[in-house]
N, C-alpha and C positions, 0 to 999 in steps of 0.2 A: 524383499517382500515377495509374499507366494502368487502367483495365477490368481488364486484364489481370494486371496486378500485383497489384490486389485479389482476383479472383477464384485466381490461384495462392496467393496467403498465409491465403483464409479459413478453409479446414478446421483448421490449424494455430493460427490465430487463434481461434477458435471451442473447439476443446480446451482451450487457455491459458485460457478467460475461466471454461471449465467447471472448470477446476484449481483456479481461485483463488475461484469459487464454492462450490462446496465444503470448502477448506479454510476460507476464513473463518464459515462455519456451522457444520462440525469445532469452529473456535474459542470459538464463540459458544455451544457443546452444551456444552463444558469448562466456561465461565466461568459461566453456568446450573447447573450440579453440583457446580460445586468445594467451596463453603461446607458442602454436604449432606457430602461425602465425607469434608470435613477433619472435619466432625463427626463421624462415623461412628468414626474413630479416635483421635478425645479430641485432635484437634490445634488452639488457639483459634481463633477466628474473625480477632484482631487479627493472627495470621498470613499471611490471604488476600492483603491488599494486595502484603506484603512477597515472598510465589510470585508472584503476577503480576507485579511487577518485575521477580524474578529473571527468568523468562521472556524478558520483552521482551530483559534482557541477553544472556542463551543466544544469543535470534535474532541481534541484532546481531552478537554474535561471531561465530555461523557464515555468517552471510550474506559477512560476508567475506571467512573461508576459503574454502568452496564457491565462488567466486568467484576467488580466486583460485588454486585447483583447475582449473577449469575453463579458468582462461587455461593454465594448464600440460599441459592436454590438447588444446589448438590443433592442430584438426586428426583429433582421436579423438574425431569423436562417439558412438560406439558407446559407447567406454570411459566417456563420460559416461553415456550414458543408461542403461545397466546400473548406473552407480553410482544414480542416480536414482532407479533401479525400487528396486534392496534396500532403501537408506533410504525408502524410502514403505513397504515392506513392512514393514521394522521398526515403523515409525512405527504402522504400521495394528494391529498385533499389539498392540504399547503401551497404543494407545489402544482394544481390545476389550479387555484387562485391566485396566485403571483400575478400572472398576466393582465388579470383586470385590475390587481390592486397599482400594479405600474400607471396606469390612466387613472386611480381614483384619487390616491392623497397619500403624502409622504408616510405617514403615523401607519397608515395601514398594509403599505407595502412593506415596510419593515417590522413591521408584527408579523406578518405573514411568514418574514424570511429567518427571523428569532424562529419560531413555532415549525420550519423546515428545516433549518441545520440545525436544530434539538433533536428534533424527531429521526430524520435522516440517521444521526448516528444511529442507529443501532443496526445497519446493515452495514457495517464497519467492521469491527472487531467481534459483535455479538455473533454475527450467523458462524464463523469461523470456531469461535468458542460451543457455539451447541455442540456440534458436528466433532468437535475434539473433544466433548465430555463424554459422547456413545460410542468412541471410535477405540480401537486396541492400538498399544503404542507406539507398534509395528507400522498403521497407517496411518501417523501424523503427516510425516513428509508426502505421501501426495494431497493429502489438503491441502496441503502450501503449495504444491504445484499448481493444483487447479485455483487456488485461491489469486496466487500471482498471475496465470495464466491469462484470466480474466479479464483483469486489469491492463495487462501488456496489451491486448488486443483491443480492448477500447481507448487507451491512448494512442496505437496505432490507426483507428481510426477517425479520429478527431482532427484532426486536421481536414480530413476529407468530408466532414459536420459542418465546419466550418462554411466551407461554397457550400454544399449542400442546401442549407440553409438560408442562405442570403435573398431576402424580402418576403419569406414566408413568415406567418401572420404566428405570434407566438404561442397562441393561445394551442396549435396543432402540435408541436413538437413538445412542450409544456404535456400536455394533455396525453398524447401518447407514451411521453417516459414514466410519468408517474404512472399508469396502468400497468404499463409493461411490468415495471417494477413491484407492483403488489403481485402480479402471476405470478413472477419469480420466485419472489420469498416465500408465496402458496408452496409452488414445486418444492422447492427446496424444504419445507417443514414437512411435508409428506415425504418427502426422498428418505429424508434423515430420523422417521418416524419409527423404524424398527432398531431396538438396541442391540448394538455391536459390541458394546465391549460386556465382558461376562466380570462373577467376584473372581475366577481364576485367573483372566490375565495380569502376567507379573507387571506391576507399577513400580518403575524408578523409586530411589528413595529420595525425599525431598531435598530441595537444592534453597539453600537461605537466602533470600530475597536480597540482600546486601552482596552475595557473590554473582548475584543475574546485571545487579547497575552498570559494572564495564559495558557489558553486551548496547544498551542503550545508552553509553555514553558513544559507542562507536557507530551507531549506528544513527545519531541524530548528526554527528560529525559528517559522514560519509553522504549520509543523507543528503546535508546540506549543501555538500560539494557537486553528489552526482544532476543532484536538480536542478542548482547555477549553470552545470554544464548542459543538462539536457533541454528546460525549458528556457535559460535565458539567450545562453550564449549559443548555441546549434543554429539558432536561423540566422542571425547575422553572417556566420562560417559559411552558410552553403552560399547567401545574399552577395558573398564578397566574390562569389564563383560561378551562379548559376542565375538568370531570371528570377526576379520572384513567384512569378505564376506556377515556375516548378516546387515551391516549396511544400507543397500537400502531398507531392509524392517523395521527397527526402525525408521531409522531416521523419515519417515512420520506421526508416530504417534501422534506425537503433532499436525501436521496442521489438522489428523481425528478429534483430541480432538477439535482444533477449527471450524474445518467444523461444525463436529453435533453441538455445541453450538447458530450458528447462526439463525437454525427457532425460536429458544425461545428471540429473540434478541428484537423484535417487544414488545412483550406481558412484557420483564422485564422493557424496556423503556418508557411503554404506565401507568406501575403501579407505580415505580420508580424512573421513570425520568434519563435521557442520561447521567447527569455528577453522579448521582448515582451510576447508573449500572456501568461506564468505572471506578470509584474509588474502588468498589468493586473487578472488572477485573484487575486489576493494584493490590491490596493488593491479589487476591488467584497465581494471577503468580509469586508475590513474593516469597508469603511461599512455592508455587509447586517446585519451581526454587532452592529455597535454599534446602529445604528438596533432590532433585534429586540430588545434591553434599553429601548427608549424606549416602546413602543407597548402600549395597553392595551384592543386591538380585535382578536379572536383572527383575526379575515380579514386584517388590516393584517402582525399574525406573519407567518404563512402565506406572505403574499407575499415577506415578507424571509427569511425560511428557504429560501425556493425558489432565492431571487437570493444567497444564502449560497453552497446548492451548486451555481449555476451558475459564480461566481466561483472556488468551492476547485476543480473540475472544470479550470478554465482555468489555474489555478496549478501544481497536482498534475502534473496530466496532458503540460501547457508544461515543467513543470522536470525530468521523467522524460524526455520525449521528448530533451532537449538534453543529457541525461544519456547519455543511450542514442547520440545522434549522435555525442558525445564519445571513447565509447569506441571506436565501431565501426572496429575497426583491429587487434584479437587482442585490447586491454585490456577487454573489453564485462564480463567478471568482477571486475574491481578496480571500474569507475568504477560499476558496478550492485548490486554487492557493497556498496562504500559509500551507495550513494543508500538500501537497503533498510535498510541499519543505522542509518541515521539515523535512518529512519521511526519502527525500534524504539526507540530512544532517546528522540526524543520520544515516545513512549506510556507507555517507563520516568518522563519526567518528569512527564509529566501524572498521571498515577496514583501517585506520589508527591506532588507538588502536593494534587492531591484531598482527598487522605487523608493527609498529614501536615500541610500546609500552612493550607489555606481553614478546617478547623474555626476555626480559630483568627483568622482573617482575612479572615472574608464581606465584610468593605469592597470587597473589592476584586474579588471574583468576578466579575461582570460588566464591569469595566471593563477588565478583565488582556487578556481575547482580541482587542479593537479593537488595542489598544495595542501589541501583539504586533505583530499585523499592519501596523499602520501602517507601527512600525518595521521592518518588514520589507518593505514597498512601498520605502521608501527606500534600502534595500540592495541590493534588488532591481533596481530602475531605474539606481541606480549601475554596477551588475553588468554588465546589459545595455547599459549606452552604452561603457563601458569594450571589452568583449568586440567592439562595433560598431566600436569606433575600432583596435582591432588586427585585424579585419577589413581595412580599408580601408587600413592601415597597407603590411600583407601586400599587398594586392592592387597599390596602387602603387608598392613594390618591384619584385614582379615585371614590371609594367611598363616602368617604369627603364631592368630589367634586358633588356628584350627578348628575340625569341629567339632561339635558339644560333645 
């Protein structure tokens, strides 16, 4: 990509990373409060697991609709962005009333919380999709940089939300994220307001929706392995080595490892190619992941946690970009629509996993996320040679064919 190509997509780039920053800390203020709120209204706690699933589903469903919404507004980005704004606005009202509906009655706090993970979706998959309907196809891949970049850096610091937080009144952090988050998405429809992509730039030719399902088969697989490893199993690993009170400053270190991974994200995709790079990222989280179950030197961790998120950063970030190149064609809502549903989906299984599954089956806690992966370096690289050979397939066709 040109100087120039980056410096016109950053401002827009930069709002995107600030959208998904904040929502994911949004999310992390919810998941922090919820157990306090369900108690509040006499609703059990054995309940919590079973809303956070529902959720992930919400997401999943609407990532897809919104998605493909959005392809059927090809061409109305106004009419998108307006639809954008309201749902954030609802979204944001929702979630500045959560708080009191925790103290008023069951019926109402969970109306509240329907009407915010509805609404909430659409700074998911949607802001991502505007921004890659106006953008040339040349600047997909740093949307996804900045789109992941986001995200890594508010899981990085959630842990440290956590203390943070502890006995402040919810109504202030509630009340703050949902603000914060209508600016953002403000910024970001104004950042992304002038169109970038012209009728001359060249668009891919379409790629049949039945040849993109691998890519989401491997990456709900992976998915579900990397988050086993990172959200379930990482604190007991460091717990078995360090204080707990340390754990706010460990647990981040993987999303650093994936943070710094991402500028070189560009330059491994441009030489390599996306389902390359994401099967390589997918086989080092593997061995990072299994090896950080073998080791009993909290510096030795440390290093594999880091090379954890450097690998899921090169997976993640390789299987979104080829995702995003897939679609770039008017379908950027269906094929991004699907990528982000999957994501929920694995988080619905992990978190079912967790908490219905492992009490009962600790055998296997540690060993489940390598294996995951593994199997899923295998798919992955199949994926990718397969995708390679009707590349070339294509290409010496048209050869062949010569020209007119």
């Amino acid at each position: 990509m040109s100087e120039a190509g980056r410096d016109e997509n950053s401002p827009s780039g930069l709002a995107l990373a600030g959208v998904q920053f904040f929502f994911t800390l949004g999310w992390t203020v919810y998941v922090i409060y919820l157990p306090g709120l369900l108690k509040g209204v006499g609703i059990a706690a054995s309940w919590l697991p079973w809303l956070l699933m529902a959720d992930q589903l919400v997401f999943a469903v609407m990532d897809i609709a919104f998605g493909l919404a959005a392809d059927r507004m090809a061409g109305g980005y106004q009419k998108l962005a307006r639809l954008l704004l309201v749902l954030t606005s609802v979204s944001a009202a929702a979630f500045l009333l959560i708080p009191l509906a925790g103290v008023a009655s069951a019926g109402l706090l969970l109306f509240l919380l329907a009407i915010w993970v509805i609404s909430a979706s659409v700074v998911r998959a949607p802001t991502l999709i505007l921004l890659a309907k106006r953008a040339k196809a040349a600047q997909q891949g740093q949307l996804v940089v900045w789109y992941t970049g986001g995200i890594a850096l508010a899981f990085a610091l959630s842990p440290f939300l956590g203390l943070w937080l502890q006995g402040v009144d919810p109504r202030l952090p509630f009340g703050i994220s949902a603000l914060v988050l209508v600016l953002a998405v403000g910024v970001l429809l104004r950042a992304g307001n002038a169109p970038v992509r012209s009728a001359d730039d060249e668009v891919p030719q379409p790629l049949p929706y039945q040849a993109y399902l691998p890519l989401l088969l491997v990456l709900g697989l992976a998915g579900l392995g990397f988050q086993m490893h990172a959200f379930v199993n990482a604190a007991p690993m460091y717990q078995a080595l360090a204080p707990k009170e340390n754990l706010p400053w460990l647990l981040p270190l993987l999303w650093l490892g994936f943070f710094v991974a991402l500028p070189v994200l560009g330059k491994l995709v441009k030489r390599f190619g996306a389902l390359t790079v994401a099967a390589t990222g997918i086989l080092l989280t593997a061995l990072s992941s299994y090896a950080a179950t073998q080791v009993d030197v909290l510096g030795t961790l440390i290093v594999w946690q880091l090379l954890t998120g450097i690998g899921w950063a090169l997976a993640f970030a390789g299987l979104m970009e080829q995702a995003s190149a897939d679609g770039t064609r008017g379908a950027e809502g269906l094929f991004m629509g699907s990528f982000f549903a999957v994501t929920a989906i694995s988080s619905f299984a992990r978190i079912g996993f967790a908490t219905q599954y492992l009490p009962t089956h600790k055998d296997i806690q540690f060993a489940l996320p390598a294996s995951l992966l593994l199997a899923t370096t295998l798919l992955a690289t199949l994926y990718a040679f397969q995708r390679r050979q009707a590349c070339q397939m294509a290409d010496s066709s048209l050869q062949d064919k010569g020209p007119d």
